[in-house]
N, C-alpha and C positions, 0 to 999 in steps of 0.2 A: 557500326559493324554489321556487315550483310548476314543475313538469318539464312541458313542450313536447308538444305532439297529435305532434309527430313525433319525438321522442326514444321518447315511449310507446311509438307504430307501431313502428320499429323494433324494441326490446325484444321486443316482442311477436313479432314474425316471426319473431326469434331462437330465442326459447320453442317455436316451433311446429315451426320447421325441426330445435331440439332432441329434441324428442317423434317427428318422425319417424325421424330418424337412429336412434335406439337401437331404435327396433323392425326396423330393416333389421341395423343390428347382431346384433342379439340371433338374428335367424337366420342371422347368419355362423356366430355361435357352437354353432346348433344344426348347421347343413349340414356342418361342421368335425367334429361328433362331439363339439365340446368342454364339451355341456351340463352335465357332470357332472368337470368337469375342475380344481373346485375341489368336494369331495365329502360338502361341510357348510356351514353358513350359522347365525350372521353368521359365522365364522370359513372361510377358506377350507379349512383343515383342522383338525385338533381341538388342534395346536397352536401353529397361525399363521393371521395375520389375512391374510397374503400367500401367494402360489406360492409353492413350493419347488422345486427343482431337481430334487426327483423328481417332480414332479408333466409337467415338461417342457412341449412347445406347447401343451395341451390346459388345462392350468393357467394359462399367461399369456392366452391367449384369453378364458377363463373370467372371470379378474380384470381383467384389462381391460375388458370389459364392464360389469363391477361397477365401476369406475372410472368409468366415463363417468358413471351414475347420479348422481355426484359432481357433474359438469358440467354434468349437466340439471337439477340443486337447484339451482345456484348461479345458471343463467337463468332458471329457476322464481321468485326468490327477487327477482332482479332485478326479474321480468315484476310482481310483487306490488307494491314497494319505488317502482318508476316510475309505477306506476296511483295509490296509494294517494297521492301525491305532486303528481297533477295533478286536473284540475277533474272527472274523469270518473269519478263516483261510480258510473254504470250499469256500467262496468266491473270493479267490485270482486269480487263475486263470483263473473263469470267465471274472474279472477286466483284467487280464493282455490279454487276448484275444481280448478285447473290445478296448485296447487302441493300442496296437501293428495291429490291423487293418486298422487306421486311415494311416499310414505313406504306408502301401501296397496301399491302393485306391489312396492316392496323389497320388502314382507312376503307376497305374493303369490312373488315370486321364491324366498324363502326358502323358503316351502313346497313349490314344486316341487322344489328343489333333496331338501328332504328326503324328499320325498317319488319319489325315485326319477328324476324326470321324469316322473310320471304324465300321461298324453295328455290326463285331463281339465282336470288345472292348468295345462297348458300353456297350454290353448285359453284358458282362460277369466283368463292371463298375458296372454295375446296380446290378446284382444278388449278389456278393461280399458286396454291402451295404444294399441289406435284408439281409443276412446272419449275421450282423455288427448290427441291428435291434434285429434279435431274441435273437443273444447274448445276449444285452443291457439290452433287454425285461426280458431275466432269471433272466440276476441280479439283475434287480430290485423285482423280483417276489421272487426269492428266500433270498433277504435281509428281505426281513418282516417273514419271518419263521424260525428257529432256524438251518433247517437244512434238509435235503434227506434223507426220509422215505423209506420204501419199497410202492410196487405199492396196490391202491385202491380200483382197479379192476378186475375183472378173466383176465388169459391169454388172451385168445380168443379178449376181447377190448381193453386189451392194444399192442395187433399186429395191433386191426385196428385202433387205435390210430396210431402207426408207419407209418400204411399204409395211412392217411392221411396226415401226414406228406411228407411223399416221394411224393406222386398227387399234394402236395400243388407246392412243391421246381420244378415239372415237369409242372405244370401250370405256373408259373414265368418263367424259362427258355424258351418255347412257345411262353410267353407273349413278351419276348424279341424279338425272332426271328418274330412276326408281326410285331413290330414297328419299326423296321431293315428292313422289306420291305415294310412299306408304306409310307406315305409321307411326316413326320415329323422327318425330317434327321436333326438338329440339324443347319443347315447350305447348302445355294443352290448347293456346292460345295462337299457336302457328300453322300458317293456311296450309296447304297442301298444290299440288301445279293441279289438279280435279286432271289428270290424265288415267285413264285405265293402267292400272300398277299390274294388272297381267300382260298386259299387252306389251308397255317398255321394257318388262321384265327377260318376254320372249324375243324382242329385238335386242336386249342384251346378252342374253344369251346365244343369237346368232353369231352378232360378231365377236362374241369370244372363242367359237367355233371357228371362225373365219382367222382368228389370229391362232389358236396351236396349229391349223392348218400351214399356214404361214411360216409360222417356225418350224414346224414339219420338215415343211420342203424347203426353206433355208439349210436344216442341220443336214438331208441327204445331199443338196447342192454342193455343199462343204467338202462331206467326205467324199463325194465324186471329184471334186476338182484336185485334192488333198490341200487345204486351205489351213495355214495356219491353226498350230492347237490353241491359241489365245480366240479363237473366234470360236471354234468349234466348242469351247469351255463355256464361252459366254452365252452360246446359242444352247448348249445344255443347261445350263444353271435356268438359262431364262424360261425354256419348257416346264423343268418339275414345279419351278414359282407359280406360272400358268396353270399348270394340271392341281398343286393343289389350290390354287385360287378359286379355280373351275369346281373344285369338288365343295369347298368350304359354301361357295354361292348356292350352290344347291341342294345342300344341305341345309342352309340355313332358309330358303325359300318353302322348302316340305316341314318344314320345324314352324314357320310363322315368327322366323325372324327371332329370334333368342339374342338377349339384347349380347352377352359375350360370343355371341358367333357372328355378329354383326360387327365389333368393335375387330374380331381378328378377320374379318373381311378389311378391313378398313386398312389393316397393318401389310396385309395381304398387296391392298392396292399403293400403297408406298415403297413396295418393295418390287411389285409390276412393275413401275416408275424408275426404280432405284438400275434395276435391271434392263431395262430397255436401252437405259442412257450407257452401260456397261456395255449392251450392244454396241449401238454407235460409237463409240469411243476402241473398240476392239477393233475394229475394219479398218482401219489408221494407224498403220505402226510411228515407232517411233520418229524423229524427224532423221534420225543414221540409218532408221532403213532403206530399202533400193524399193523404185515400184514395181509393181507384179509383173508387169510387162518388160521391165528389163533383164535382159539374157544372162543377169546374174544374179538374177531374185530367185531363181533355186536354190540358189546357196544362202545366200544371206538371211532371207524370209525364218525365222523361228518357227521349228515344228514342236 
């Protein structure tokens, strides 16, 4: 029996909202100290799959994190199992992307695990589960619509649509490389990248300037062209996430890093992510919309 546009929906949001969680997790796990709290992988220790009693908090954090992973398969699995089940073939390999990520980051995890917590693995742990986010995020967005339209907007805003996107993916990466060199290593035992933490801090902060810029002049391009309210919604939501991301980072930089203003930086930057792909996904109406350039996309186009 074919499964329901809104059984799928559902599923899917489930997926996404799971792919966010554990990257907010996972920096509980670091801000805790208890990166290395299980001090081998796949085995928590060399000879248990599980904590140990001596391993104590830092261990069951650790494992428990590695436990959720469990959880986000098994909506992964779902998000796959309901797609492939209903009429929405466009959606397949979305799904199959979304789920076939999960077994790469385990093995991404286990690498940093072995690898010390090396600040590079981490980043590039980190960035691979936004990436695994935006995914999730499409599919969920594009399960409630029938289908990939052509674009809603002139040229010109949908390059700088792209061009936000790219600032967004170069702000996270950044974002990585600060907290690689400041002082929440996961573990007292985890090196550091030895880059001046003022300095990446300052070029992070450029290009976060550089992107509400960006969106700036996306959201006035918008209301000059009069551009769909589903884009204009999405270019607002994604500003005030920006403006307080923006605020929370620098606050938490004048503060010396406060391990829960660091942890809602973190939630901050999933939701950057979350947002951005809400972008992209807004500049393409549905597949029964008209393109912008045809001489009845004033009528039809959703204000």
């Amino acid at each position: 029996m074919p499964v329901s546009s809104s059984v799928v929906s559902r599923v899917a949001l489930a997926n996404a909202i799971a792919n966010g969680a554990i990257v907010v997790t996972g920096g509980a796990v670091r801000l805790t100290g208890s990166g290395l709290g299980c001090p081998t992988w796949p085995r928590c220790t060399d000879a248990s799959f599980v904590a140990t009693r001596a391993l104590a908090g830092h261990g069951a954090i650790e494992f428990g994190n590695r436990m959720l992973t469990f959880v986000l398969t098994a909506v992964a699995i779902a998000a796959v199992v309901t797609v492939f089940r209903s009429s929405r073939r466009d959606l397949r390999p979305i799904a199959l992307v979304s789920i076939l990520g999960i077994p790469a980051q385990a093995l991404l995890g286990g690498i940093t695990v072995l690898t010390g917590l090396n600040p590079w693995t981490v980043a590039v742990h980190f960035l691979v589960s936004s990436a695994l986010v935006a995914v999730a995020t499409t599919l969920w967005l594009r399960s409630r619509e029938p289908g990939v339209g052509r674009p809603l907007v002139r040229r010109p805003l949908l390059a700088l649509t792209t061009g936000i996107a790219a600032v967004t993916a170069a702000v996270l990466a950044v974002g990585t490389v600060v907290t690689g060199s400041g002082p929440h290593s996961g573990d007292p035992k985890a090196g550091r990248t030895g880059l001046d933490p003022q300095l990446v801090s300052q070029l992070h902060a450029d290009l976060v300037f550089l992107l509400v810029g960006l969106t700036c002049a996306l959201l006035a391009g918008l209301y000059a062209t009069d551009a769909p309210d589903r884009v204009k919604r999405a270019v607002r939501d994604l500003l005030v996430v920006e403006l307080a991301q923006g605020a929370i980072g620098f606050v938490q930089y004048f503060t010396n890093l406060p391990v829960a203003l660091v942890l809602l930086h973190m939630l901050g930057a999933v939701l950057i992510t979350a947002f951005t792909a809400r972008l992209i996904w807004s500049v393409r109406g549905p597949s029964s919309e008209l393109p912008l350039d045809s001489p009845a996309a004033s009528a039809a186009v959703p204000r």
